[in-house]
LUMSEDO-872275 format. One record per atom (N, C-alpha, C): z negated, x, y negated. Coordinates in steps of 0.05 Angstrom, whole numbers, plus 5000, padded with zeros to 4 digits. Layout:
BEGIN
ZXY;...
END
This chain:
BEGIN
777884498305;777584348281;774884398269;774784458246;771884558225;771384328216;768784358222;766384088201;766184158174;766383958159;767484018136;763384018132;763584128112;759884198106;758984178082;761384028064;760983858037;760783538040;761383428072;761683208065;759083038066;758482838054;756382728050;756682408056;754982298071;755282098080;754181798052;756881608046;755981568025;753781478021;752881218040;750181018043;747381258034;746881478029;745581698034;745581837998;744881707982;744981817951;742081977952;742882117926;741082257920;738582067900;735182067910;733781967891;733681977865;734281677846;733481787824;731481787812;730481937788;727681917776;726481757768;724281827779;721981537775;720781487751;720781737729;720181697712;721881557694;720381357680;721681187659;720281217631;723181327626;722681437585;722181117570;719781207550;719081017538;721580887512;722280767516;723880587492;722080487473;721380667454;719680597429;721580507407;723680467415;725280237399;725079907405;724379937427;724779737445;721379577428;719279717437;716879647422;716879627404;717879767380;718079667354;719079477348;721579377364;722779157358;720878897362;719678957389;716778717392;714578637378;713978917364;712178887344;713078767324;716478777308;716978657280;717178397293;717078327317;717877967325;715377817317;712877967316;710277847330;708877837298;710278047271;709078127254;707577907237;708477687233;707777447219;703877377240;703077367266;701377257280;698977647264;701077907270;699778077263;697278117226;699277967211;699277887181;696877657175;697077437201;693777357200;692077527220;691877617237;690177747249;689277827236;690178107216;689278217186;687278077176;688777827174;687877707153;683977587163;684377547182;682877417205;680477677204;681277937209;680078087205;678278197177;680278147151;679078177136;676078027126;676577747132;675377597130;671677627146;672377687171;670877757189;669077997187;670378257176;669978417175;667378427135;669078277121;666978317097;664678107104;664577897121;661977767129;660478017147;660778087162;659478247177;659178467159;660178647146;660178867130;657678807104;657578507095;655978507073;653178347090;653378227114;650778227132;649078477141;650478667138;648578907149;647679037130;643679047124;642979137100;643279417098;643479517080;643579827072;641479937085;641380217095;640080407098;639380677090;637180707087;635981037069;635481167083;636581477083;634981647106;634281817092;630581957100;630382157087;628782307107;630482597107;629482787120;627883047106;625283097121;623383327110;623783567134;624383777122;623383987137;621584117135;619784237158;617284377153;617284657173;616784837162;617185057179;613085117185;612585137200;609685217212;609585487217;606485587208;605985857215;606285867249;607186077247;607586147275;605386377279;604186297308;601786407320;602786657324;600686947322;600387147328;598287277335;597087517331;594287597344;593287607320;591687467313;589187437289;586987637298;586587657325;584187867326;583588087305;585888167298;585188467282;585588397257;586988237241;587688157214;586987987197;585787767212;584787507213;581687497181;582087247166;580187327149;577487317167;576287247189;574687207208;573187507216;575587637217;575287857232;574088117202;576188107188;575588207166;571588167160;571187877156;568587847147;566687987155;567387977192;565688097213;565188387208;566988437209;567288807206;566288887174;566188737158;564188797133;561788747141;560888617152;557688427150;556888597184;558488717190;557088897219;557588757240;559088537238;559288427274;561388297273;561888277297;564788117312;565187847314;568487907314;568587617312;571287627339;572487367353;574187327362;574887147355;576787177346;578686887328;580886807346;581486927369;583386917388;583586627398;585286487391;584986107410;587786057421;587385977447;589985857457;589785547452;590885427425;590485147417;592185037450;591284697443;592684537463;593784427448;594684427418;596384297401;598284507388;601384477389;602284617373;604384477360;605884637354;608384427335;610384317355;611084367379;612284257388;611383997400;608283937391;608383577409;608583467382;609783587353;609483367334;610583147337;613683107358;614282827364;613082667374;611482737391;609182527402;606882447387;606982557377;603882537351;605082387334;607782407317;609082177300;609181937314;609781927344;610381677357;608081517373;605781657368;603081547371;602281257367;600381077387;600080877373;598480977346;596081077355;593781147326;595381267301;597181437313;599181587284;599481387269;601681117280;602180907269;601180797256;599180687264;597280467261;596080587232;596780837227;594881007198;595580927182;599580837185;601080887167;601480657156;600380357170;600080077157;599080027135;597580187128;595680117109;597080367074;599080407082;600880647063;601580447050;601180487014;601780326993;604180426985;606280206980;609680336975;610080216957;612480286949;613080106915;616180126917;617279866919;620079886919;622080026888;623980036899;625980236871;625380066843;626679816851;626379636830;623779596815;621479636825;618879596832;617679286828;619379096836;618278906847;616478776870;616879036894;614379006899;613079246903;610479196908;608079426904;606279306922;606379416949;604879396975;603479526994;603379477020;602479587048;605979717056;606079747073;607979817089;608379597114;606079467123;606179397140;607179127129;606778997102;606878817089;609678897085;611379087076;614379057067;615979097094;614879167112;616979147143;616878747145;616078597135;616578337130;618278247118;618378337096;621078347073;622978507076;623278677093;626178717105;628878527111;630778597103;632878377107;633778507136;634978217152;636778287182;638678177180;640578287190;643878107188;643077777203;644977697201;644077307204;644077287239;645277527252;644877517275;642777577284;641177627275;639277757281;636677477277;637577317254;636376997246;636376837276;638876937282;639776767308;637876827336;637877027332;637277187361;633877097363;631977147337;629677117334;629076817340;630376627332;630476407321;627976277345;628576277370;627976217395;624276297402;623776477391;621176687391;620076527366;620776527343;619876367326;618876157332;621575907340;620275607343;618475617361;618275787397;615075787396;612975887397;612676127365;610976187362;609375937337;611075777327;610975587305;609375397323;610375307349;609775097372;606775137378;605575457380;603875487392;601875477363;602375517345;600575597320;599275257315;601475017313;601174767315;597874717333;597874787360;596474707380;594274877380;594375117373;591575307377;589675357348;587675347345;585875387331;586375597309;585975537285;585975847270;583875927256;584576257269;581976357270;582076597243;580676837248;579576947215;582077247228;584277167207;585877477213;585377767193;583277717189;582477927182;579878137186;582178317216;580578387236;582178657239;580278817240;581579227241;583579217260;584679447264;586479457273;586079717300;585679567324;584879697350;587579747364;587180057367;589680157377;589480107415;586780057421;585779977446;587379647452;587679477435;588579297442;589279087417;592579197417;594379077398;594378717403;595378577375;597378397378;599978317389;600978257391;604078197397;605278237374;603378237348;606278247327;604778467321;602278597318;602478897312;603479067335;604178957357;605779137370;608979137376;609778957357;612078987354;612579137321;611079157313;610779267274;611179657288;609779607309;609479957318;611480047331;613479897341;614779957364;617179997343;616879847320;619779867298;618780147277;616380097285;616380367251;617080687278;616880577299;617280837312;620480887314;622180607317;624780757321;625680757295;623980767270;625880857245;624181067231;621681217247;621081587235;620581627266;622281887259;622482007284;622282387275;620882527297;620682717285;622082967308;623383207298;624883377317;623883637318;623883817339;622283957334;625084207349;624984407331;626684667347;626184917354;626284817386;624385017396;625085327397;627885457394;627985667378;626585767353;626685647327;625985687308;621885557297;621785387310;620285187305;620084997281;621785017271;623084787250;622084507263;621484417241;620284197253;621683927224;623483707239;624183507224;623083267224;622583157200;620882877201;623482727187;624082487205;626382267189;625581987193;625681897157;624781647164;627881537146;627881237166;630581127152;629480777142;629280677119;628480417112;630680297099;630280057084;631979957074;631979937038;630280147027;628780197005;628480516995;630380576980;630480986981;627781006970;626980906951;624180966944;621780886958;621580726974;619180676999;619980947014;622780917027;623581127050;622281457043;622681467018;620981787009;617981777008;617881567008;615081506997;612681537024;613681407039;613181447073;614581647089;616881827081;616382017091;615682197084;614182237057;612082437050;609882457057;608582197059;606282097074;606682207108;607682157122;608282257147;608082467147;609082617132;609382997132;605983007134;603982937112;601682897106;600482877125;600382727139;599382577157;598582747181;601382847183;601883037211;601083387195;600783327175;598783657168;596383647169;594983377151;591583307170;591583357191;592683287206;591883237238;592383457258;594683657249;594883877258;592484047244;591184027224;590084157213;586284157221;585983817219;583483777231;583283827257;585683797279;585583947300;585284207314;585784407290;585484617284;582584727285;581484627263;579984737257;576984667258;577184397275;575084267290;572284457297;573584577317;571984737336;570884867309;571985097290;570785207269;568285087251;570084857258;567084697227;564684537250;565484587265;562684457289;560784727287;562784887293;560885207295;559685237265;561485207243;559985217207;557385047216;557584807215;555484537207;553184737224;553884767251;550684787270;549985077253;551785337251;550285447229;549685477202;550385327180;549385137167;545985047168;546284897187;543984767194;540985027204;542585177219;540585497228;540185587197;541785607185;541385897164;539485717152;538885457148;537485307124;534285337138;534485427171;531285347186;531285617180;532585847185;531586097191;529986087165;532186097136;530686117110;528386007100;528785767113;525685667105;523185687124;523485847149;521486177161;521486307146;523886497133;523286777123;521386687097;522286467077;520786457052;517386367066;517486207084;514186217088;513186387095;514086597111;512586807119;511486967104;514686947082;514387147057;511687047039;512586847039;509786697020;506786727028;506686737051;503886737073;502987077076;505187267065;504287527071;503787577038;504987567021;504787536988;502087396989;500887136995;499186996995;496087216990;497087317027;494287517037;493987707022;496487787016;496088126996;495188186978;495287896962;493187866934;490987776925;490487626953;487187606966;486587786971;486887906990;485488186996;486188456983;487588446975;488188776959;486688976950;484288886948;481589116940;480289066962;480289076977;479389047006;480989227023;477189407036;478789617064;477989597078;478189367089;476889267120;479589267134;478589497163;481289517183;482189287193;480489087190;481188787198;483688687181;483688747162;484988547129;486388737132;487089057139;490089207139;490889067158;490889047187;491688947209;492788707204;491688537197;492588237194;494988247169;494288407148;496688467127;499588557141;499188787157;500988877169;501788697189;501388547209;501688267221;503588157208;502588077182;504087797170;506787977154;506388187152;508888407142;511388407158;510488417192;511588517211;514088187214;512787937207;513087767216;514787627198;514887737169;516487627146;519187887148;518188137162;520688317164;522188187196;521388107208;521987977228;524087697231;522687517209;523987277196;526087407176;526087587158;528187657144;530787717166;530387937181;532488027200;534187897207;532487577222;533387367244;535487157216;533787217195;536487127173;537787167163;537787427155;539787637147;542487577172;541687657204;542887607215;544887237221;543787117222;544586807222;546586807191;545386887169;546986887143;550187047142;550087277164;552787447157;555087177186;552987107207;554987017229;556286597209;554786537188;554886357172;557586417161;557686717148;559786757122;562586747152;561786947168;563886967192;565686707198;563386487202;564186137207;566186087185;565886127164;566486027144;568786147133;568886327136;571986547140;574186327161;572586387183;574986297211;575286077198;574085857193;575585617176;577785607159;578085837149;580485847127;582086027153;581686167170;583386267184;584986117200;583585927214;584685697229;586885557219;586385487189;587785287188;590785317181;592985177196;595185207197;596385277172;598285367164;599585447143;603385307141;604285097128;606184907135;608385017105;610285127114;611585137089;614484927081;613884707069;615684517066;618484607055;620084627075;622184727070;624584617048;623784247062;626084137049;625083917046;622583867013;621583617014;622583387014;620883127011;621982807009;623182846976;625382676979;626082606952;628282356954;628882116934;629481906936;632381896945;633081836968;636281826966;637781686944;640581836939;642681506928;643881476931;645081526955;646881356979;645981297004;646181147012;645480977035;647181097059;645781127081;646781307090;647481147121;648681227145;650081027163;653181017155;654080887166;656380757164;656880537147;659580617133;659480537104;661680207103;661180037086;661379787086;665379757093;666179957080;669080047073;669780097108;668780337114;669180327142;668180257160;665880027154;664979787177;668179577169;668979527154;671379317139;674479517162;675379687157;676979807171;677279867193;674679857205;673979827230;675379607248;672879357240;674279137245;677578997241;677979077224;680779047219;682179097249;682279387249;683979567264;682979387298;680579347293;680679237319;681578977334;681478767312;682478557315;686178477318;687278807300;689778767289;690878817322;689279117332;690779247357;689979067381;687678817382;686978687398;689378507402;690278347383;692878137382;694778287391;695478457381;698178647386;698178657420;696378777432;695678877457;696178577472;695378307461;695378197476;697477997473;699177967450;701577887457;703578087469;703578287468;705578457484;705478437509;702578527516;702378567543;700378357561;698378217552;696777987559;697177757567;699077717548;700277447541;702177317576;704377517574;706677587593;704677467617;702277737630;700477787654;699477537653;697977407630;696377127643;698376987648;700476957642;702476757648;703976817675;703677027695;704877067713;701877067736;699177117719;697577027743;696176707731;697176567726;697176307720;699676127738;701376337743;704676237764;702876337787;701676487795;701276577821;699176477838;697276327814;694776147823;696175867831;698175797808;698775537823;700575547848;
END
C-alpha cells in the first residue's frame, strides 16, 4: 500500500500574510465623520495662527559682501620696495600679519567691536526716529510672549531700583566690566550681525538683521567700516610707529645739517681773506662736519620716503562686492506661511487624535482602572 504524498493533514494550514493592506476607504470614511470638530479646528487655527502671525515683528536682513586683497610676495613689487630701489636702499615689506580675514567673525563678535557700534546714529524709514543704536534696540517690538517671559526680570529689577540709591548713569562704557543690561544689549546685537568668512575664496559676509530696513543698512554699512578701520589700523600699525620715530629723526638730523651748514657759511665769510693754516683747517673741519650732517640726512630722508611708501603698501585693499542697500521685503518666514503653518498643525493634530488618541487613552484609562 503507497503513502499517498499529497495528503495534508488538515489542523496544519498554510500561514497567512501578515501584512495588512491599508483600507484608505475605511479612513476617509473616518475623516468625513469627524469633519464638522475638523471645520473648527480650522477655525481654531485660523484664529490662533493670525494672533501669533501679527505678534511676530517683521524682520530686515541685509547682507554685504567684501572680497579682501589676498596676500602675496610684496618683496619685489611692493610700493616700499619700489621707493627703496630708487633712493638706493632696501626695503623688506615681507609680514606674516597675526590678523587676517578669516578671524573677521571674531572681531564682529567682539566685546570692544560692539561696544563701538552703540554709539552709531540711525534713522528709522519713516524717520521718526533719529538716534543711537543702542537707544533703538529699546524700541524694538517683541511678540507679547516675550512681555510674558520678561515680565518676572522686570518686576525685580523695578523692586530693586525702589530700594537702591540713584546714582549718575552717565558713565563710558568699559568693555573690562559691563552692566547687566549693557551686557545683555551685546549679547543681542551679536546674535543679529554676524559675519562669514569662505575659506576657499575669502569672501567675507557681514549680515545684520533688525526690525527697521533703513537702520538695518545703515548699521550694516557701518560694520563693513568698522571692520576695514580695524583691519586696516592693524595693518599698518607697525608702519606708522616706524613713519612717526622717523619723522621725528629726519626733523633732528635737519636741524644738525642746517646748523652745521650755518656754522661753516658763518666761518667762511669771516675769514675768507685770511691764510692762516689755522682758519683753512678749522674751515675744512666745519666743511667735513656739515658734509657729514648732510649724508646722515640725506640718508634718514630716503629711509623716511621708504616708511612712507610701506604705509600705503600695507594697507589692506577691500573690494565691496555687494554693498548695504535698504531692503523691501522683510525677510524670514512670511506671515501667510507662519498662518498655514499653524493651521495645518492644529488641523492634523485633532485629526491624529480623534482617530487614533482618542480610542488609546480610552483603553489605557480601562487598563488603569
Amino acid at each position: 500500500m503507497t503513502e499517498n504524498k499529497n495528503y495534508q493533514n488538515p489542523e496544519v494550514q498554510e500561514p497567512e500574510n501578515d501584512e495588512q493592506e491599508i483600507d484608505w476607504m475605511d479612513i476617509l470614511r473616518r475623516i468625513y465623520a469627524i469633519r464638522k470638530t475638523l471645520y473648527k479646528a480650522a477655525g481654531v487655527g485660523v484664529v490662533l495662527g493670525i494672533i501669533i502671525a501679527l505678534s511676530i515683528p517683521k524682520q530686515y536682513t541685509v547682507t554685504v559682501t567684501l572680497s579682501p586683497e589676498m596676500n602675496g610676495d610684496k618683496t619685489s613689487g611692493g610700493l616700499a620696495s619700489l621707493a627703496s630701489s630708487f633712493l638706493g636702499g632696501s626695503a623688506n615689506s615681507g609680514s606674516n600679519d597675526a590678523l587676517n580675514v578669516t578671524l573677521a567673525p571674531n572681531i564682529v563678535s567682539s566685546t570692544p567691536f560692539v561696544l563701538e557700534l552703540f554709539d552709531t546714529r540711525v534713522q528709522t524709514l519713516d524717520g521718526e526716529q533719529d538716534t543711537t543704536l543702542v537707544a533703538y534696540l529699546d524700541e524694538q517690538k517683541r511678540p507679547w510672549w516675550g512681555y510674558i517671559k520678561a515680565a518676572p526680570g522686570m518686576a525685580i529689577k523695578a523692586i530693586k531700583n525702589l530700594f537702591s540709591e540713584k546714582t549718575d548713569t552717565t558713565t563710558t562704557l568699559n568693555p573690562f566690566q559691563l552692566t547687566e543690561e549693557e551686557y545683555l544689549k551685546v549679547e543681542e546685537l551679536r546674535e543679529v550681525i554676524t559675519a562669514d568668512v569662505d575659506k576657499k575664496t575669502a569672501m567675507t559676509s557681514i549680515t545684520v538683521t533688525l526690525q527697521d530696513p533703513k537702520v538695518t543698512a545703515i548699521i550694516a554699512d557701518s560694520v563693513v567700516g568698522k571692520l576695514q578701520q580695524y583691519i586696516i589700523d592693524y595693518r599698518i600699525k607697525k608702519a606708522k610707529e616706524d613713519c612717526a620715530y622717523l619723522e621725528e629723526l629726519y626733523h633732528e638730523r635737519q636741524q644738525e645739517y642746517y646748523e652745521a651748514q650755518s656754522k661753516y657759511a658763518h666761518y667762511f665769510d669771516t675769514n675768507r681773506n685770511i691764510a692762516f693754516q689755522s682758519v683753512r683747517a678749522e674751515q675744512e673741519r666745519l666743511q667735513n662736519d656739515m658734509n657729514l650732517a648732510y649724508q646722515v640726512y640725506s640718508q634718514v630722508a630716503q629711509q623716511l620716503q621708504v616708511a612712507r611708501a610701506k604705509i600705503q603698501e600695507e594697507k589692506p585693499v577691500f573690494a565691496v562686492v555687494e554693498p548695504a542697500t535698504i531692503p523691501l521685503e522683510p525677510s524670514g518666514t512670511s506671515r501667510k506661511m507662519i498662518l498655514a503653518e499653524i493651521i495645518f498643525l492644529i488641523v492634523c493634530g485633532t485629526g491624529i487624535w480623534k482617530l487614533l488618541g482618542h480610542s488609546y487613552w480610552h483603553q489605557i484609562r480601562k487598563g488603569l482602572k
